[in-house]
FIKOLZA-1660 file (N, C-alpha, C; in steps of 0.1 Angstrom, whole numbers, plus 5000, padded with zeros to 4 digits):
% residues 237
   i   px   py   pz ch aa at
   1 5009 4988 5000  A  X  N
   1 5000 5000 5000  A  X CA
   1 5009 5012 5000  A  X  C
   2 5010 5021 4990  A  X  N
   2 5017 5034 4992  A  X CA
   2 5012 5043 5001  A  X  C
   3 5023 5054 5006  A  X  N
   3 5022 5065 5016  A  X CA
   3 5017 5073 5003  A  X  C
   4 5003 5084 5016  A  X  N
   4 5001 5097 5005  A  X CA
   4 5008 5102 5014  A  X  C
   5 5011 5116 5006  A  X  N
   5 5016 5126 5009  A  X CA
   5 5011 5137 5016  A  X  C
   6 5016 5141 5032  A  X  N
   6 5006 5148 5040  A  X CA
   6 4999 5163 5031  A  X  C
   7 4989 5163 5031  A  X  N
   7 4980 5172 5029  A  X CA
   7 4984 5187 5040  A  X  C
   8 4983 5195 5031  A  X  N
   8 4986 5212 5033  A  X CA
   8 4976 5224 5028  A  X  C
   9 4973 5231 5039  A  X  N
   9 4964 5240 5035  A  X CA
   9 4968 5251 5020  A  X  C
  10 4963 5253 5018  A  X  N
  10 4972 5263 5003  A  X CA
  10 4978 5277 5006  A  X  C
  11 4974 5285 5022  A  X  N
  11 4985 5294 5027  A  X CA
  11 4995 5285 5031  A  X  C
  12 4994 5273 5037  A  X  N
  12 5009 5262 5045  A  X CA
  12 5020 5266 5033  A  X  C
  13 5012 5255 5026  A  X  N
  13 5020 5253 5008  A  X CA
  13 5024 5262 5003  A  X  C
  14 5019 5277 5004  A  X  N
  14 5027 5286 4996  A  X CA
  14 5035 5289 5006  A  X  C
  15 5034 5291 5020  A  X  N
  15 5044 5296 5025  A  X CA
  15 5056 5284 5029  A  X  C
  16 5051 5275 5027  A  X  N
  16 5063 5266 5025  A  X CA
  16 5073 5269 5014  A  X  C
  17 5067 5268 5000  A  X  N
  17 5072 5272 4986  A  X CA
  17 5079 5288 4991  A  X  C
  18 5077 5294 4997  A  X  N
  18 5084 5307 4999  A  X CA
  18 5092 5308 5006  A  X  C
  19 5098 5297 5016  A  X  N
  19 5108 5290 5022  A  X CA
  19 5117 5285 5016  A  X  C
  20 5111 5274 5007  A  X  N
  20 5125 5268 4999  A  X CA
  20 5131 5275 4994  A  X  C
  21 5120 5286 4984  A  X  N
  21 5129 5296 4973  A  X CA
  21 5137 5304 4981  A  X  C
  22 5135 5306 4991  A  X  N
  22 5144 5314 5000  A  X CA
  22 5159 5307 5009  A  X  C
  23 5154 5296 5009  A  X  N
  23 5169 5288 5012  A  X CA
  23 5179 5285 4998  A  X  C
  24 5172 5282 4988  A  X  N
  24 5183 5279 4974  A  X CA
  24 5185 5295 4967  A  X  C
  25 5178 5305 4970  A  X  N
  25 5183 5315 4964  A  X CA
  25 5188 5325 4969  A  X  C
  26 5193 5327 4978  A  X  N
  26 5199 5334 4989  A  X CA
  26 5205 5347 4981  A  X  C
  27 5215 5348 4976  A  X  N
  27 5220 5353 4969  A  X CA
  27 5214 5358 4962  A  X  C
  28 5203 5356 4946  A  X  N
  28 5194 5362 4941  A  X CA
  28 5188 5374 4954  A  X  C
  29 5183 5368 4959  A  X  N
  29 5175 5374 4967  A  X CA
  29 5181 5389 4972  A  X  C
  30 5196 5386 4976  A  X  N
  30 5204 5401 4984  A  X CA
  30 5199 5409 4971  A  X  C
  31 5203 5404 4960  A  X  N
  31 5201 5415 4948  A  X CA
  31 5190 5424 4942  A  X  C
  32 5178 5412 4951  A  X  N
  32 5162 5416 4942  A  X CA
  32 5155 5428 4955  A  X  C
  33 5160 5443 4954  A  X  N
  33 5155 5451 4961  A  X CA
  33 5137 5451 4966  A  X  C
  34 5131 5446 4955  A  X  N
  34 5118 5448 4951  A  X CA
  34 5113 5440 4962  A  X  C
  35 5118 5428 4963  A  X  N
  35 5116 5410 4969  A  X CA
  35 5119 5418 4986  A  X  C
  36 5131 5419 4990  A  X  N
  36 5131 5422 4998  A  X CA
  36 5123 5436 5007  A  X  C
  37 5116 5442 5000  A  X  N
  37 5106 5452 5006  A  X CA
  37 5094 5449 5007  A  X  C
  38 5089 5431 5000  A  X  N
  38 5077 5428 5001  A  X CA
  38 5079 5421 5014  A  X  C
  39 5089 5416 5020  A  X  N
  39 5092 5405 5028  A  X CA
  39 5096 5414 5037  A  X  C
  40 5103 5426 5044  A  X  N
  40 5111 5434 5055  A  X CA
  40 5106 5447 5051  A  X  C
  41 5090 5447 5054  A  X  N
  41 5091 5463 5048  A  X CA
  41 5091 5471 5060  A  X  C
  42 5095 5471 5070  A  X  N
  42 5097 5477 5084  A  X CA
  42 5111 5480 5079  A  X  C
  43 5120 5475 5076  A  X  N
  43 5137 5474 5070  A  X CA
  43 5142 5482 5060  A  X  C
  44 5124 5478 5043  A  X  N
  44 5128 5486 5034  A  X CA
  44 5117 5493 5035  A  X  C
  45 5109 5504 5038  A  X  N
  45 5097 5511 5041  A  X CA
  45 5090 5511 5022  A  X  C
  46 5104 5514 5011  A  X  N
  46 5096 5519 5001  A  X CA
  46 5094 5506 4991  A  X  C
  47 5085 5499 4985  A  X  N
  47 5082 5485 4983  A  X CA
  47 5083 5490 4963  A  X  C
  48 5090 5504 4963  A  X  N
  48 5093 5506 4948  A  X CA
  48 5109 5498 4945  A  X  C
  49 5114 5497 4956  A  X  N
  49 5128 5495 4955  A  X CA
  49 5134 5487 4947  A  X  C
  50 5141 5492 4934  A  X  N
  50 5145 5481 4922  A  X CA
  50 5157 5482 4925  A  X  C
  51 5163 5487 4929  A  X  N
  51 5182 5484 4931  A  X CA
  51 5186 5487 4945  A  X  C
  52 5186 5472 4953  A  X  N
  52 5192 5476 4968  A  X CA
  52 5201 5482 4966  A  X  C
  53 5212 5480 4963  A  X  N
  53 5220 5489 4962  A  X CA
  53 5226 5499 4965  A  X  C
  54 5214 5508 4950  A  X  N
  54 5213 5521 4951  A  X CA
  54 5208 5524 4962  A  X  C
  55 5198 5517 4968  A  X  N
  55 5193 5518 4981  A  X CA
  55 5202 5523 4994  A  X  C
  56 5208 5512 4997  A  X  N
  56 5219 5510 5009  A  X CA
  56 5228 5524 5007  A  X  C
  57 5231 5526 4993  A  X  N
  57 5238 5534 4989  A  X CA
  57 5233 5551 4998  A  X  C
  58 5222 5550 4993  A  X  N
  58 5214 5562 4992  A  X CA
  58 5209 5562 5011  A  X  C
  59 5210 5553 5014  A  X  N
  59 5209 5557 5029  A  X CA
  59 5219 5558 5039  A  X  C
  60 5230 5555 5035  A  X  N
  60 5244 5557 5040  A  X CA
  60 5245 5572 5041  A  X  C
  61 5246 5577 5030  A  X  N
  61 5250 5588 5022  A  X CA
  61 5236 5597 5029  A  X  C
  62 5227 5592 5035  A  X  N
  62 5214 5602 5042  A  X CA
  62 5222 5604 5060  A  X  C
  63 5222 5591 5065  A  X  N
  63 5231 5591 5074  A  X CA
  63 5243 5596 5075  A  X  C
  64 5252 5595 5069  A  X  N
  64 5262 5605 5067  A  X CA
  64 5264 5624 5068  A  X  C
  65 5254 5623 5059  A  X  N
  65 5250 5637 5056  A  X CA
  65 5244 5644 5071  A  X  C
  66 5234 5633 5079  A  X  N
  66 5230 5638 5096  A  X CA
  66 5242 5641 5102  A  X  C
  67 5248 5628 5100  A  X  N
  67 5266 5631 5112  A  X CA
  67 5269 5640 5111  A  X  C
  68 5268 5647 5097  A  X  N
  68 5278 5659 5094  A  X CA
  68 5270 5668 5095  A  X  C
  69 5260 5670 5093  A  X  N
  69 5252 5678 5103  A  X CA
  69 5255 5684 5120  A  X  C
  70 5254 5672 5122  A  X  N
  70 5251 5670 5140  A  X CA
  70 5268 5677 5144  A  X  C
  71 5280 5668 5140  A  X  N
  71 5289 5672 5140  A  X CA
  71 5296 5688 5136  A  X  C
  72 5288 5693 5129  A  X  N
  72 5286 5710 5122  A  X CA
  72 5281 5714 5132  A  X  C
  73 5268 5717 5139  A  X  N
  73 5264 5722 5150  A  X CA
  73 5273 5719 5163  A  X  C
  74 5278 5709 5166  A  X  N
  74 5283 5708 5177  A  X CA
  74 5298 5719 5176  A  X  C
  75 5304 5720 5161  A  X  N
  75 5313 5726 5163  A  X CA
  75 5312 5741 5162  A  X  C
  76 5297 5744 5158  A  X  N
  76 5297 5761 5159  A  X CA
  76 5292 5760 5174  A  X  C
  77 5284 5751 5185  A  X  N
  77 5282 5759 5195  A  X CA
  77 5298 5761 5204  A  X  C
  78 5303 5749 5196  A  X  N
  78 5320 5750 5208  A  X CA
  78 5326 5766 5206  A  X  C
  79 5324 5766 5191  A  X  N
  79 5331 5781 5186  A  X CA
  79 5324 5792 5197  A  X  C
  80 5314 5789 5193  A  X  N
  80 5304 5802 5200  A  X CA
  80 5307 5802 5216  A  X  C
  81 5305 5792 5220  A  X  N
  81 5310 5792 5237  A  X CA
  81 5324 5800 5243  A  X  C
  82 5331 5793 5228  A  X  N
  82 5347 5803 5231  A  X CA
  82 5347 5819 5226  A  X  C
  83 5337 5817 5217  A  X  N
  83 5340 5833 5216  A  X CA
  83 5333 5840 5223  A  X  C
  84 5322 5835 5229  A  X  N
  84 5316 5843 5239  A  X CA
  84 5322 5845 5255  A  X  C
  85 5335 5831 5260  A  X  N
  85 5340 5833 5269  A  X CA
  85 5350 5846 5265  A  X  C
  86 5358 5846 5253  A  X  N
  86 5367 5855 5255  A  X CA
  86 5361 5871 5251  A  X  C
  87 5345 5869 5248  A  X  N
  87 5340 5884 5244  A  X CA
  87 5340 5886 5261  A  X  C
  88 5337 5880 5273  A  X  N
  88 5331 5880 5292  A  X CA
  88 5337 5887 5293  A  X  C
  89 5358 5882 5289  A  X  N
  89 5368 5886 5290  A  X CA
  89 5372 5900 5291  A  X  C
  90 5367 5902 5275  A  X  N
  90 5371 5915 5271  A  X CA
  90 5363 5925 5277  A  X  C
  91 5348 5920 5275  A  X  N
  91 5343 5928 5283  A  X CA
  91 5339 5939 5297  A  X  C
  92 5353 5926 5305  A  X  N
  92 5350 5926 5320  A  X CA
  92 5366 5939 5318  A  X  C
  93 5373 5934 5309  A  X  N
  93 5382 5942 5307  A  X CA
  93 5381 5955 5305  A  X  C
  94 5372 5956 5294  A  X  N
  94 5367 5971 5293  A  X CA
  94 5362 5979 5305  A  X  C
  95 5352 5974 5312  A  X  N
  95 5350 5976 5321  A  X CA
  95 5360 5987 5332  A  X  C
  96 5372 5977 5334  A  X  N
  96 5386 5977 5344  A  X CA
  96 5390 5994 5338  A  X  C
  97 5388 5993 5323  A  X  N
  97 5394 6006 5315  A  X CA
  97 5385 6022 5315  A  X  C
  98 5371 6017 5322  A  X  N
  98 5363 6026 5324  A  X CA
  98 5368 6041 5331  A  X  C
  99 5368 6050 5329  A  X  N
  99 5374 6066 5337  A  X CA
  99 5359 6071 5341  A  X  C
 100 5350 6069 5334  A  X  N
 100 5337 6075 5344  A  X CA
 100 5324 6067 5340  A  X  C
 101 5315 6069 5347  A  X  N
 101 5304 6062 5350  A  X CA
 101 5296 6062 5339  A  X  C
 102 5298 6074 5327  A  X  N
 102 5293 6072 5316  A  X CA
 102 5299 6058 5310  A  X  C
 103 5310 6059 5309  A  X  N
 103 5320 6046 5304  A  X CA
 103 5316 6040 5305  A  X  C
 104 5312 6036 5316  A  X  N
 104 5304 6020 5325  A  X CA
 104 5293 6020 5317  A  X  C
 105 5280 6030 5314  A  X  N
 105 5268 6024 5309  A  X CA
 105 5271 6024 5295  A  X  C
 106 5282 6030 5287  A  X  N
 106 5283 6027 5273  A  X CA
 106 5287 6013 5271  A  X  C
 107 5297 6008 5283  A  X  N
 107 5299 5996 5280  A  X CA
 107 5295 5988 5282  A  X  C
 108 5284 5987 5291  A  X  N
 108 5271 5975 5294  A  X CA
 108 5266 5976 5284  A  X  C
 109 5260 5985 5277  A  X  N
 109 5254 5988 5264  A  X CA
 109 5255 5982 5245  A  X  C
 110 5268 5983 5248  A  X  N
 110 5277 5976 5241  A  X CA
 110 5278 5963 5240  A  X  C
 111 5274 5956 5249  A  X  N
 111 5280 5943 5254  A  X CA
 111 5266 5931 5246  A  X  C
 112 5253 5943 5238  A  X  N
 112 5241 5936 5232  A  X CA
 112 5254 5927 5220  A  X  C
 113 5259 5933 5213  A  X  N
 113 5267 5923 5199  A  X CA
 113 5275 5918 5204  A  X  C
 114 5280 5916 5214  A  X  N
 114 5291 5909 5219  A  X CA
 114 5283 5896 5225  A  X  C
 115 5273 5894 5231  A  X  N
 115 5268 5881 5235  A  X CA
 115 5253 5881 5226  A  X  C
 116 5261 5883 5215  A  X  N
 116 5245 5880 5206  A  X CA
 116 5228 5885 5206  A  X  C
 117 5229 5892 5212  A  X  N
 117 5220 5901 5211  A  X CA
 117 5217 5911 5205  A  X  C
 118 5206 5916 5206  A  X  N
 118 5202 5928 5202  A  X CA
 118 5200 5941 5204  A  X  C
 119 5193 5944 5221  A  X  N
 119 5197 5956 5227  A  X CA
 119 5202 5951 5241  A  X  C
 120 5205 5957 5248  A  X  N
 120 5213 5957 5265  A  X CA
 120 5210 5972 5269  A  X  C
 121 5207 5971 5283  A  X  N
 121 5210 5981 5289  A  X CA
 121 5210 5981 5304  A  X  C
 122 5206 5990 5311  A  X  N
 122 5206 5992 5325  A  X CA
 122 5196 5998 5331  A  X  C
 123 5188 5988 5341  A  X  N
 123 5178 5993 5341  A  X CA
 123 5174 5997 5355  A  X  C
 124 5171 6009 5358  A  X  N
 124 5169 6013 5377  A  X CA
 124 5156 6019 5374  A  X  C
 125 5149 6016 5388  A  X  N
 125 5134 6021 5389  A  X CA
 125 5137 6029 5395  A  X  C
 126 5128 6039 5389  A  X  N
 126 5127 6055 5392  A  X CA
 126 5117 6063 5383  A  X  C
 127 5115 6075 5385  A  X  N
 127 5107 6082 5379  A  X CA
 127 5114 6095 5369  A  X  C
 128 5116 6098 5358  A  X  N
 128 5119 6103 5352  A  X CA
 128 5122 6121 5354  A  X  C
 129 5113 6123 5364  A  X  N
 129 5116 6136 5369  A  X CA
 129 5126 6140 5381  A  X  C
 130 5129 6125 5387  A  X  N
 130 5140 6122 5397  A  X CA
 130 5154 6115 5394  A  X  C
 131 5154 6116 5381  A  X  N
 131 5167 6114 5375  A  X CA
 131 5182 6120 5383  A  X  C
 132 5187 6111 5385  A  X  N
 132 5201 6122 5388  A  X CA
 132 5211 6121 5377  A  X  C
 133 5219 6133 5377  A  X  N
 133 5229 6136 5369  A  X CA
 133 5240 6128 5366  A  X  C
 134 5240 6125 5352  A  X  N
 134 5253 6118 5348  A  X CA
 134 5249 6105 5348  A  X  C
 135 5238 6104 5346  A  X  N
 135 5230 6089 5337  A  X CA
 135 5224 6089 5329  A  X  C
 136 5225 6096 5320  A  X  N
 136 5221 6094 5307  A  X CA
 136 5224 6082 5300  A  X  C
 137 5213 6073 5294  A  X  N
 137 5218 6063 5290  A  X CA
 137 5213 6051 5299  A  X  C
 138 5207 6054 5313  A  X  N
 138 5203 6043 5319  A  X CA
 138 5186 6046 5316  A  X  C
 139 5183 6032 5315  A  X  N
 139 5165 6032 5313  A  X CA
 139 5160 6031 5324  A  X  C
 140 5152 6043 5329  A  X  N
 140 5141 6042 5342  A  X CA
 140 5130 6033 5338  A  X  C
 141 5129 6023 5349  A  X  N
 141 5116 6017 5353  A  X CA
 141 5107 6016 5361  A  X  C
 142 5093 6015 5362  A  X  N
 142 5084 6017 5373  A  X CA
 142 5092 6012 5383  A  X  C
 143 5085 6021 5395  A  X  N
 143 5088 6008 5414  A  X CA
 143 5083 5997 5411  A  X  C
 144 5090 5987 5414  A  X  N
 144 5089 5975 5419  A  X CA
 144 5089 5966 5401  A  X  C
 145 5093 5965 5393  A  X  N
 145 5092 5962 5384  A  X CA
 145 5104 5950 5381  A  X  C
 146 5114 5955 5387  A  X  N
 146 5125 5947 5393  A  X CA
 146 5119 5934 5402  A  X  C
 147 5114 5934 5412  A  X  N
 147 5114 5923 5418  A  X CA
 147 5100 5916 5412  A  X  C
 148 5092 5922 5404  A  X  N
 148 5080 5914 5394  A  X CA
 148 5088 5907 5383  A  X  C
 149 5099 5909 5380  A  X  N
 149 5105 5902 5374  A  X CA
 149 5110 5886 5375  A  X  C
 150 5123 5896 5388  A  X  N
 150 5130 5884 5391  A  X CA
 150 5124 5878 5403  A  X  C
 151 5113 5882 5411  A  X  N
 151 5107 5875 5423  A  X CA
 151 5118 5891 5434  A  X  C
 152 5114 5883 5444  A  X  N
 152 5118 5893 5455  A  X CA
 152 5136 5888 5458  A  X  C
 153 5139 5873 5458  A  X  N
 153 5156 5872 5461  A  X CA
 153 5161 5870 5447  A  X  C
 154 5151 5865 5436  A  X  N
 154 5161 5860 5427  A  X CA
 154 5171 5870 5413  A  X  C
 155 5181 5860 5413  A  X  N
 155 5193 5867 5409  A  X CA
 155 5192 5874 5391  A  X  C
 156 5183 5863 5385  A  X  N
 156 5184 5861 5372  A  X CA
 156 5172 5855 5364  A  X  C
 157 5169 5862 5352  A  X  N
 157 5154 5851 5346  A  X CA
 157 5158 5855 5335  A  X  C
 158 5148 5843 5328  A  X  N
 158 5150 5847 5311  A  X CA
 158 5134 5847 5309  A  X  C
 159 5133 5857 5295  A  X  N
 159 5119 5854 5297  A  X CA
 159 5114 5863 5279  A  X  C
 160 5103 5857 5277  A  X  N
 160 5098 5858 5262  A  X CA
 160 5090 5869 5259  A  X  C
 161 5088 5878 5272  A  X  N
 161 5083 5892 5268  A  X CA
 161 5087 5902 5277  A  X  C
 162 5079 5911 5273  A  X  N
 162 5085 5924 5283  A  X CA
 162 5093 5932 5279  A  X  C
 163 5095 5929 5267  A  X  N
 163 5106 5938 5257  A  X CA
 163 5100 5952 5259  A  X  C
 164 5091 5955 5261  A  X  N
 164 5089 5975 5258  A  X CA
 164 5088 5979 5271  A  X  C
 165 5086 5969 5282  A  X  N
 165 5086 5977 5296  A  X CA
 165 5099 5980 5298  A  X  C
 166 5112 5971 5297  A  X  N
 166 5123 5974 5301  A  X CA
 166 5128 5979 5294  A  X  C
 167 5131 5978 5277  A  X  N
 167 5138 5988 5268  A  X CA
 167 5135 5995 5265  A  X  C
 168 5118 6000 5263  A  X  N
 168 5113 6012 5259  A  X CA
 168 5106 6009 5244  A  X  C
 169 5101 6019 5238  A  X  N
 169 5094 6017 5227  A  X CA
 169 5108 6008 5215  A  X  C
 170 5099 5998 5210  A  X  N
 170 5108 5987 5198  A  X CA
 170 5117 5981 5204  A  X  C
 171 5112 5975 5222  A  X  N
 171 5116 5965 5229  A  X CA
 171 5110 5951 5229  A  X  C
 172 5097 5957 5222  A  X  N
 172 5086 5942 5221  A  X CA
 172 5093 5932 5210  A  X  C
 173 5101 5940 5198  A  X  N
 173 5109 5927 5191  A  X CA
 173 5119 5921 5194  A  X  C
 174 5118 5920 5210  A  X  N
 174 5126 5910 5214  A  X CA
 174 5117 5898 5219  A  X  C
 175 5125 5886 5216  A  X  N
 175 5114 5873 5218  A  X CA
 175 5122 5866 5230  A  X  C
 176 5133 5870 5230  A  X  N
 176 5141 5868 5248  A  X CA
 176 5148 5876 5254  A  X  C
 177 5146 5873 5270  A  X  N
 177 5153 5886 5273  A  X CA
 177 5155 5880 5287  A  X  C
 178 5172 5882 5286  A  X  N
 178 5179 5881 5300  A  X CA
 178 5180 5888 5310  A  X  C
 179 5176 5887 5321  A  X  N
 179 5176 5898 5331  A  X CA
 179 5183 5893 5342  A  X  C
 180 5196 5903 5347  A  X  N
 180 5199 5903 5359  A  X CA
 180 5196 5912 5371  A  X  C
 181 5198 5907 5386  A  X  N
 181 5200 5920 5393  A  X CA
 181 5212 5922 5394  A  X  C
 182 5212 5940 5398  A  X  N
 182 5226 5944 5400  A  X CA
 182 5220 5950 5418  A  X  C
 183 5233 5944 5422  A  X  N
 183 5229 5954 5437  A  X CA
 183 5240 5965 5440  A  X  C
 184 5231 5973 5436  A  X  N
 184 5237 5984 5438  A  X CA
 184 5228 5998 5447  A  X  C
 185 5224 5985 5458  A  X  N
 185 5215 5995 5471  A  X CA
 185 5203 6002 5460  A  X  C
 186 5198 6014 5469  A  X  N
 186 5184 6020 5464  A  X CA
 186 5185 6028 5454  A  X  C
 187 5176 6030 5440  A  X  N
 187 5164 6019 5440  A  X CA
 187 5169 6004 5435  A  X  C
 188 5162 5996 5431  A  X  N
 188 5167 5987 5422  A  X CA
 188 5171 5983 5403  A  X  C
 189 5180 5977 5401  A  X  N
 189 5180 5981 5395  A  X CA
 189 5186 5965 5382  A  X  C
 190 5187 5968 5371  A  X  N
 190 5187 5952 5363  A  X CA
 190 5199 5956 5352  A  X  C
 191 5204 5947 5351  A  X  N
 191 5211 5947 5335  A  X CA
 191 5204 5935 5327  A  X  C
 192 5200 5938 5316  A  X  N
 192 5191 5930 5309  A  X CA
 192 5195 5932 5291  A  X  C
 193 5193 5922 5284  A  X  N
 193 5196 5916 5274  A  X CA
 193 5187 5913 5264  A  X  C
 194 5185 5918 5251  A  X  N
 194 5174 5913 5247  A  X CA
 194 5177 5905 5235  A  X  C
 195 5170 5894 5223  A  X  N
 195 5175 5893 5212  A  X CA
 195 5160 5889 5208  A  X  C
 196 5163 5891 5193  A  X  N
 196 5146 5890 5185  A  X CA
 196 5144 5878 5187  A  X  C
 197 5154 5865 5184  A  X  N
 197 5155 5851 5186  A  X CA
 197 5149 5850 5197  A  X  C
 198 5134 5838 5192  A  X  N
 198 5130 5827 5206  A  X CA
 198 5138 5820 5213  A  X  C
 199 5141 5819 5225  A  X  N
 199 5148 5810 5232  A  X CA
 199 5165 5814 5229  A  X  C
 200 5168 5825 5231  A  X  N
 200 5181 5826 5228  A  X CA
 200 5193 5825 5240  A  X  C
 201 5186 5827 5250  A  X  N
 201 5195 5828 5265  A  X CA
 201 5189 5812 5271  A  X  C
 202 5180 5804 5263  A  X  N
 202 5179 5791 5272  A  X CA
 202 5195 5785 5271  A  X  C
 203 5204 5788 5274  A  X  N
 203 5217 5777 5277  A  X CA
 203 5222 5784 5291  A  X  C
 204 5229 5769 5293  A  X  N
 204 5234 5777 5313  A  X CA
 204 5245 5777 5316  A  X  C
 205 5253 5774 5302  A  X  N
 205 5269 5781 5301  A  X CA
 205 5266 5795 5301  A  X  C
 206 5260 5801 5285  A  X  N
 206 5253 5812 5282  A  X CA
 206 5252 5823 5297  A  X  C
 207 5242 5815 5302  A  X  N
 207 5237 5822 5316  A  X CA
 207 5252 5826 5325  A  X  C
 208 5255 5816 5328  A  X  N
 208 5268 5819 5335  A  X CA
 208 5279 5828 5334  A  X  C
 209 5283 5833 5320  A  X  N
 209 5284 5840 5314  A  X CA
 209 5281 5857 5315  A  X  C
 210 5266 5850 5311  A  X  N
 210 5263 5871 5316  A  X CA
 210 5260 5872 5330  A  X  C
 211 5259 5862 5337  A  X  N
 211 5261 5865 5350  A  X CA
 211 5272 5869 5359  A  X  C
 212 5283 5864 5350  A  X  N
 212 5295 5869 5353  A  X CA
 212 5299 5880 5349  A  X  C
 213 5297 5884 5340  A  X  N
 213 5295 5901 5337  A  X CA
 213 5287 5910 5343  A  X  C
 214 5275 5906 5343  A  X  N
 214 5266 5914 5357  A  X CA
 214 5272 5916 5368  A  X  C
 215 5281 5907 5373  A  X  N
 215 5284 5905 5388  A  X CA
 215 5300 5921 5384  A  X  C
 216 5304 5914 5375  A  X  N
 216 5316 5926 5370  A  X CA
 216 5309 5943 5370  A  X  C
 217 5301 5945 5364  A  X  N
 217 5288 5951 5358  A  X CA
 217 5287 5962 5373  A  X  C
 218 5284 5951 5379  A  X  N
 218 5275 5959 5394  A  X CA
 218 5288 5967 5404  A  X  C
 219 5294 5957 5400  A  X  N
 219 5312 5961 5408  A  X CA
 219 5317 5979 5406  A  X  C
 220 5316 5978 5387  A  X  N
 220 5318 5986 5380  A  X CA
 220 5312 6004 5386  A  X  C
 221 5301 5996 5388  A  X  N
 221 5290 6012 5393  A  X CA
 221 5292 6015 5404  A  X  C
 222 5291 6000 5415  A  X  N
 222 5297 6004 5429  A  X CA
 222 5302 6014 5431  A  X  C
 223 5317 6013 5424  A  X  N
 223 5329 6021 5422  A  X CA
 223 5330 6032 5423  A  X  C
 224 5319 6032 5408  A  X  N
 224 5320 6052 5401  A  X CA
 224 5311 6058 5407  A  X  C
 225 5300 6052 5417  A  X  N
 225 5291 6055 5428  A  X CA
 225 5300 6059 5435  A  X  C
 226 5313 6057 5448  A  X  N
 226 5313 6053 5454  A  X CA
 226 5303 6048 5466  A  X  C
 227 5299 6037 5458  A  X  N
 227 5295 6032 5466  A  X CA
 227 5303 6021 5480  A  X  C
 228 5295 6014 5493  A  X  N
 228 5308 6005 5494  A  X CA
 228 5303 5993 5489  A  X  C
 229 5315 5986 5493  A  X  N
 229 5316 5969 5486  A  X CA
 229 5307 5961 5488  A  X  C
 230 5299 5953 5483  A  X  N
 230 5289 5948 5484  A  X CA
 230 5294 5932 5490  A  X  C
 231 5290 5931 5498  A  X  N
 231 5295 5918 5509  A  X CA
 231 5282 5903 5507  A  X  C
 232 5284 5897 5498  A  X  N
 232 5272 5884 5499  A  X CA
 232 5269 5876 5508  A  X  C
 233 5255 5879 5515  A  X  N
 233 5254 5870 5526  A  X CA
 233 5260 5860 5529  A  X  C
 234 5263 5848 5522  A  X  N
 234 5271 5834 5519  A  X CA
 234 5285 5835 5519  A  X  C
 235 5292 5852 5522  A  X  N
 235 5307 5852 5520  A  X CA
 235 5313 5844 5533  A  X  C
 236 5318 5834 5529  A  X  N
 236 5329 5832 5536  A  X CA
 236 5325 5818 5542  A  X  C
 237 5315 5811 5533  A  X  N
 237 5306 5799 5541  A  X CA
 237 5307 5786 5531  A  X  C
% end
């Protein structure tokens, strides 16, 4: 009596038949881009694919092209970091070279193209008819406008409006803006930063930076105030 041959449903059977062809043709197969996108299309997404190849080729060469990308940005922010440490530098320099208090607010002023911005200035609350002499150049701000800013202790904020309260009229086209305090006793008063760019001061090297300038900044006025030395609660702790 002969053996039949076990019986197979007709998906078994073809996916059998699509097994074999795939064990004896291995090689065909690396070649047949098309074959391979019906079979791995999670692998090859586009199921037009006539020349792996070109394929493999063409996505190397996409990859590639990101590295050097990615690699390109990393090396303008390193540049940018160093040129903005040695602009802190120069800046804090200028500063040292100041002969009068005008000096001092031209060069806080100054300091918008040197850390990428767009305006800078100095900003003390006060009222415009209580101006004193020999500040020209600093922007008066309402009372208390300073500590609605930065809170009542804090040192520093960044923040995405407020451009025309603290620079004045065609402050609003700034879309960030750095603000420090300066303690320089009564009233209060800010050195602040603006640039049209969203999100321009979000980095905390960046920050560090103009905070260290500020801190130079506030020294500066102390001075040509004579004011005296400003002693930080935390000194010596």
């Amino acid at each position: 009596m002969s053996e039949r041959a076990p019986s197979h449903a007709p998906a078994d059977a073809a996916a059998e038949a699509v097994k074999a062809y795939v064990r004896t043709n291995r090689a065909r197969l690396a070649r047949d881009g098309e074959l391979l996108a019906l079979l791995l299309p999670e692998r090859f997404p586009n199921d037009d694919v006539r020349d792996l190849q070109r394929h493999i080729i063409e996505k190397i060469a996409h990859e590639n092209a990101a590295l050097r990308a990615e690699r390109d940005r990393l090396k303008s922010a390193r540049a940018h970091a160093s040129q903005l440490g040695e602009g802190v530098r120069q800046a804090v320099l200028d500063l040292v070279d100041t002969r009068s208090f005008k000096e001092v607010i031209a060069v806080a002023k100054s300091t918008a193209e040197t850390f990428g911005a767009h305006r800078a200035a100095i900003c003390v609350e006060g009222e415009e008819s209580a101006r004193p002499k020999g500040t020209a150049g600093v922007r008066l701000i309402g009372p208390g406008i300073a500590a609605a800013v930065l809170g009542r202790d804090g040192t520093h904020t960044v923040l995405s409006g407020g451009g025309n309260l603290l620079f004045g009229p065609g402050g609003g086209e700034c879309k960030s803006i750095a603000a420090f305090r300066l303690v320089i006793g009564d009233p209060a008063a800010l050195y602040v930063l603006g640039a049209r760019e969203p999100r321009r001061f979000d980095n905390e090297q960046l920050t560090r930076d103009l905070a260290f300038f500020a801190r130079a900044l506030e020294r500066a006025i102390r001075a040509w105030l004579d004011l005296p030395k400003f002693i930080p609660a935390n000194a010596g702790t």
